[in-house]
N, C-alpha and C positions, 0 to 999 in steps of 0.2 A: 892716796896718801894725804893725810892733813897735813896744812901748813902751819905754823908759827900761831896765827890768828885762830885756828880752828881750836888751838889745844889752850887759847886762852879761854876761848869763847866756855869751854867744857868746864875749865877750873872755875869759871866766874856763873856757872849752870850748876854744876856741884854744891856751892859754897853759898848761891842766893836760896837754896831751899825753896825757890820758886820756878826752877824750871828744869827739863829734862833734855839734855841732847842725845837725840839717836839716831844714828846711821842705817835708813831704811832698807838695805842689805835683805829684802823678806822675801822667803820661799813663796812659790806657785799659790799661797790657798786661798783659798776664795774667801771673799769677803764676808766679814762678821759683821752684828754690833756691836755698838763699844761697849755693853755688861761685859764684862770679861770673865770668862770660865776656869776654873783651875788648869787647864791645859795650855789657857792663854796670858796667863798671870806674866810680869816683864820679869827679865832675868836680868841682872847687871851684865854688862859685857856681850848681851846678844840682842838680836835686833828685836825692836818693839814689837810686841802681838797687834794684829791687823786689826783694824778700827774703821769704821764709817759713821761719820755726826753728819750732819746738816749745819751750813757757816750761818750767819745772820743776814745772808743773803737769798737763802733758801736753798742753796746749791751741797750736793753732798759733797764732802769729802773725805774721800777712799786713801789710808795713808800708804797702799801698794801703788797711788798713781806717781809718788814721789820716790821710788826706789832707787836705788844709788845716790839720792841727795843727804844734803845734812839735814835734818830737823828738829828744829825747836819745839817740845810741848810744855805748852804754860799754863799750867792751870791757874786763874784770875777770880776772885772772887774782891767784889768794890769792897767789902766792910773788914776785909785781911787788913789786921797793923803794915805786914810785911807788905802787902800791895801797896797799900796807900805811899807807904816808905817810900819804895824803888819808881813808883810812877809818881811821886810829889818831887821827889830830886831831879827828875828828868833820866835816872840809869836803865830803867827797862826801855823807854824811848830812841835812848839812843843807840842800846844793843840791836833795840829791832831794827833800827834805819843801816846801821855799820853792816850786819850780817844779813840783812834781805838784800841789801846791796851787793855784797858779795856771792849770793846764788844760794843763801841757808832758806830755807821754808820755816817760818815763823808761826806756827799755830797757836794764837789761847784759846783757853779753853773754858769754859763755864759749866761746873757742871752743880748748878743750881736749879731745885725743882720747882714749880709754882706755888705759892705758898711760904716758901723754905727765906732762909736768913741771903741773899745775894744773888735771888731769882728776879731778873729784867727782863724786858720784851729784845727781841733781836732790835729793833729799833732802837731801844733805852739804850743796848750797849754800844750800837752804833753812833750815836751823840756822846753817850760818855767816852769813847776810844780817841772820838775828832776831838772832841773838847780836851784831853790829854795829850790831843795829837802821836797819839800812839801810831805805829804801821807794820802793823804783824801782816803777814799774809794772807790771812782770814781769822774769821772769831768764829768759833764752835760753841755748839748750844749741846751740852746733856743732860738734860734734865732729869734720865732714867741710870744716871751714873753713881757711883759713891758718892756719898754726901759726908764727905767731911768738913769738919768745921775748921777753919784756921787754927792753926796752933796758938 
């Protein structure tokens, strides 16, 4: 059962257009990539389709290893108005520290290709994350993802 903070957390995930909370509740299947196939497209109100990126760490992660947790997906891109916005004020900063603290799985995400408008080396995003002092729980690399532009 969510608490008080959980259902804020959601209203203030809704309303930033910049991130998604999903309660990883995921059946048995086996692990995808994150292209996502029309079978696996997100449904509002049901748990997220299974996903495997690689963090900036080199390390995969499997969003079935986080089942029963809260998790945060963010997708981040440096040259979004809205990024810069919520990470110049200090409010994505401080969502990630309040609710990683509290047990939420905080993922961003990047899904910029080489070449493309907001493509960094895992490295680059790692100095840019410290130097914001961001603390998500890991940064995700998909370069083979949608490529949408910031609105």
């Amino acid at each position: 059962m969510m608490d008080r903070g959980t259902s804020r957390l959601i209203t203030l995930a809704l309303t930033s257009s910049l991130i998604v909370l999903a309660s990883t509740v995921i059946g048995g299947s086996l692990a995808r990539s994150a292209q996502a196939s029309p079978e696996s497209a997100a449904v509002v109100g049901k748990p997220a389709p299974q996903f495997t990126l690689t963090d900036t760490e080199g390390i995969p992660r499997d969003l079935s290893k986080y089942k029963g947790k809260y998790v945060v997906l963010e997708w981040f891109n440096q040259g979004c108005p809205f990024v810069k916005k919520h990470y110049g004020t200090g409010n994505m900063q401080r969502m990630q520290k309040e609710y990683t603290g509290k047990g939420v799985v905080w993922l961003s995400i990047c899904s910029s290709a080489p070449g493309k408008q907001g493509y960094y080396s895992a490295k680059e995003h790692n100095a840019m994350f410290q130097e914001k002092q961001a603390s998500p729980t890991a940064i995700l690399l998909d370069p083979d993802g949608p490529r949408r532009t910031c609105m």
